[in-house]
C-alpha positions in Angstrom: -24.1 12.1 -16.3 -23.4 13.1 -20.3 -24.0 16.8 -21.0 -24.1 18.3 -17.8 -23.4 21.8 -17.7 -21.4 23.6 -15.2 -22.1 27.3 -14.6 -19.1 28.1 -11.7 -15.6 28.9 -12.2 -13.4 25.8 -13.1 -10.7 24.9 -10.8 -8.2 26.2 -13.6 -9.8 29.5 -13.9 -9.6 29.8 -10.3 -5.8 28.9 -9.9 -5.1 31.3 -12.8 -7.0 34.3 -11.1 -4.8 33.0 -8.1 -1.2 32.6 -9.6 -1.5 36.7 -11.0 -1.7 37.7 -7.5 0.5 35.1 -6.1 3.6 35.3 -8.6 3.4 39.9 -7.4 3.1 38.7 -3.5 6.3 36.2 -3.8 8.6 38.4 -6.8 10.1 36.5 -9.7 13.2 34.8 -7.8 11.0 32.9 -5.6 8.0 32.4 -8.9 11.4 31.4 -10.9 11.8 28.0 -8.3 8.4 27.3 -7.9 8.4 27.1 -12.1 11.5 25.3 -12.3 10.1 22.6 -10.1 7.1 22.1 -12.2 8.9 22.4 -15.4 10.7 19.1 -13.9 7.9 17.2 -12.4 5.9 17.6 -16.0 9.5 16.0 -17.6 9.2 13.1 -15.1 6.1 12.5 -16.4 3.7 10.0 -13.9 5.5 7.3 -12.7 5.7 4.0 -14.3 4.7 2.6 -11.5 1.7 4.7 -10.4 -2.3 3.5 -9.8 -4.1 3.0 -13.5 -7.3 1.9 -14.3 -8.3 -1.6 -13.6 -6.0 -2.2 -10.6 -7.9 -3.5 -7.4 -7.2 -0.9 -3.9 -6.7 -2.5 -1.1 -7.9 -1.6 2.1 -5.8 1.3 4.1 -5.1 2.5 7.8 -5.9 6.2 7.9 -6.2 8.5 10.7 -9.2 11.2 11.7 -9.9 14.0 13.0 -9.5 12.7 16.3 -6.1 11.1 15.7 -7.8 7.4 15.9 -7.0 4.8 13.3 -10.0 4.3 10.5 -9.7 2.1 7.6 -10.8 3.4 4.4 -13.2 0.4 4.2 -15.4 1.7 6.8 -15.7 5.0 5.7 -16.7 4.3 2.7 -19.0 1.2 3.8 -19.2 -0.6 0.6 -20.4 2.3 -1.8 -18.3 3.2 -4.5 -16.2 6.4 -3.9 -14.0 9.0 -5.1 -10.8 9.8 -3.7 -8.7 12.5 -3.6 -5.2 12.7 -2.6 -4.1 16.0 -1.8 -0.7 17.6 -0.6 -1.8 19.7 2.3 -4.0 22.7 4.1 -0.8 24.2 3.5 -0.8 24.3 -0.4 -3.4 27.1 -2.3 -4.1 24.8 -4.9 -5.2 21.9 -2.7 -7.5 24.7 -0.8 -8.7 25.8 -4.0 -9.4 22.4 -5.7 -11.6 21.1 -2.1 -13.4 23.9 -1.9 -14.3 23.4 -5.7 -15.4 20.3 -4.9 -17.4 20.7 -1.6 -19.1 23.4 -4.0 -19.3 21.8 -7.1 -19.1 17.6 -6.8 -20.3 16.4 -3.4 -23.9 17.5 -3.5 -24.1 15.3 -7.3 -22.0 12.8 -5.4 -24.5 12.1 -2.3 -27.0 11.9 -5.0 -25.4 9.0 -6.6 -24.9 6.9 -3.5 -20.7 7.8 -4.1 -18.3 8.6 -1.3 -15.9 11.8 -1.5 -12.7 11.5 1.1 -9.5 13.5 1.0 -6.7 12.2 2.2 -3.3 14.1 2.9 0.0 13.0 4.7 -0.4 15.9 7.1 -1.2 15.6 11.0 -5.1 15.6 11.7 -4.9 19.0 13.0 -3.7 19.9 9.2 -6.7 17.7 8.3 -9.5 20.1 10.2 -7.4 22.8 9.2 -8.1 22.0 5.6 -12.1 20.9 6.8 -12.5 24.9 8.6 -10.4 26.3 5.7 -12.8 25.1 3.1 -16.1 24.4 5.1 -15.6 20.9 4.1 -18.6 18.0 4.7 -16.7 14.9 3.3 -14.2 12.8 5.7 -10.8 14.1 5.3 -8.0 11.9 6.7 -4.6 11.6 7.2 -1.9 8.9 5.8 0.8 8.9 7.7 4.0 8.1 6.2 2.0 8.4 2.7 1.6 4.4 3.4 -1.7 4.4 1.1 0.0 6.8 -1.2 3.1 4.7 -1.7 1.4 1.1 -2.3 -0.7 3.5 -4.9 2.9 4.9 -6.4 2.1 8.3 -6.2 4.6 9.6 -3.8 6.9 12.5 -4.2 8.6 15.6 -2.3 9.7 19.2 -3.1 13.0 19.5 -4.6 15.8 20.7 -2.4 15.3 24.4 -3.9 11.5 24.5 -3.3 12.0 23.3 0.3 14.4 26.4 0.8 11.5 29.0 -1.0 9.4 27.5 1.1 11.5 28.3 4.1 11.5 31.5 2.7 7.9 31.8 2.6 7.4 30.7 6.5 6.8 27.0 6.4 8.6 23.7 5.6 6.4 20.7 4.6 7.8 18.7 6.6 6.6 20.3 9.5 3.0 19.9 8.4 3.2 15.7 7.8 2.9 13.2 10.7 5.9 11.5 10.0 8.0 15.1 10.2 9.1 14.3 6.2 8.8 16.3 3.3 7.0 13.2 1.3 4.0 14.2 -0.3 1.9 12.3 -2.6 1.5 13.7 -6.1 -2.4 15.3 -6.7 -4.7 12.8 -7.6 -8.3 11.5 -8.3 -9.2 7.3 -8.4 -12.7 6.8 -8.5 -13.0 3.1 -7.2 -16.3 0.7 -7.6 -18.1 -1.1 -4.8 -15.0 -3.9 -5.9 -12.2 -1.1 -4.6 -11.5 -1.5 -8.6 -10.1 1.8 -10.4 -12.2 2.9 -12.6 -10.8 6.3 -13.0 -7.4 7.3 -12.3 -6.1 11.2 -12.9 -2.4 11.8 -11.7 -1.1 15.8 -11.4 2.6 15.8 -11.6 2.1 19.8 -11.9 0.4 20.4 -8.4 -1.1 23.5 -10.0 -3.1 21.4 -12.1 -6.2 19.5 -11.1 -9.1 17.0 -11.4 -11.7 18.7 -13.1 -15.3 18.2 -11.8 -16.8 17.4 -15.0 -13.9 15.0 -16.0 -14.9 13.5 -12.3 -18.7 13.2 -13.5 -18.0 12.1 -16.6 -16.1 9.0 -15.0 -19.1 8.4 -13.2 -21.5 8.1 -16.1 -20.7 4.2 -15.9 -23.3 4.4 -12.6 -25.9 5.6 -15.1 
């Protein structure tokens, strides 16, 4: 997997074209909370207590499209797989970074023999939301209550000001998740072995940062 070359538009590139038009739609009060908020989750820092490499994932209860329980186990039957733990179909960046990889990773993946799934906190209605929104042929699945994303330590929520922009905006997260809370994992990327061992672990405390695809294929040159 060394040296291969990517010829699209990185998932950074894509949320800088993005935040120019964004930052003029919203005006600076709103872009001024939204920056405050990620000033202060790159402070926190990842917490102490969050999935690393080497630790063994155990198996979860998820939901799918069709609001029946699936355990992650069966989904990805035994093959190693990469997972990605995203906010919501309502977030940009989440949008942007799936599309990226339905685009970019998957095809590489299903060459490898290496599972892709999303999984979110929202409802599965969010989840085919985000599958229509980004024509989207990996499992995407819900975690309700962020149960997964909790054991894993990744679990956050907007600060009290970002809840009321969003408010502003038109939505409130907590309307999106199953469990009607604003809980939210932070962005992330394990690659796990056929052992459900980490061998890759990328947390985002800045949601507007993400998971690069080489840095994903890279991970995976231990297949090769």
């Amino acid at each position: 997997m060394k040296g291969t070359i990517m010829t699209t538009t990185s998932i950074s590139e894509q949320v800088g074209e993005f935040n120019k038009g964004f930052t003029a739609q919203i005006g600076p009060d709103l872009s001024a909370v939204f920056d405050q908020e990620q000033n202060e989750l790159t402070h926190g820092g990842v917490p102490a207590d969050a999935v690393a490499l080497g630790d063994v994932v155990a198996d979860a209860e998820l939901v799918g499209l069709d609001g029946q329980s699936v355990k992650l186990f069966t989904i990805t039957a035994g093959r190693p797989a990469v997972l990605v733990f995203y906010r919501g179909a309502w977030c940009p960046y989440c949008n942007i970074t799936l599309r990226t990889y339905e685009r970019d990773l998957r095809p590489k993946l299903d060459e490898l023999g290496v599972a892709l799934v999303a999984i979110s906190p929202q409802t599965p209605d969010g989840s085919t939301a985000a599958i229509q929104g980004g024509e989207l042929h990996f499992p995407v699945l819900s975690d309700p209550s962020n149960a997964f994303a909790r054991a894993l330590g990744i679990v956050t929520e907007p600060s009290a000001a970002a809840r009321l922009a969003h408010t502003e905006l038109g939505f409130d997260v907590a309307d999106s998740n199953a469990d009607s809370t604003a809980g939210i994992p932070f962005p992330t990327v394990l690659i796990i072995d056929a052992d459900s061992t980490v061998r890759f672990a990328d947390v985002h405390v800045d949601y507007t940062t993400r998971t690069e695809v080489p840095e994903i294929l890279q991970a995976l040159s231990f297949f090769s």
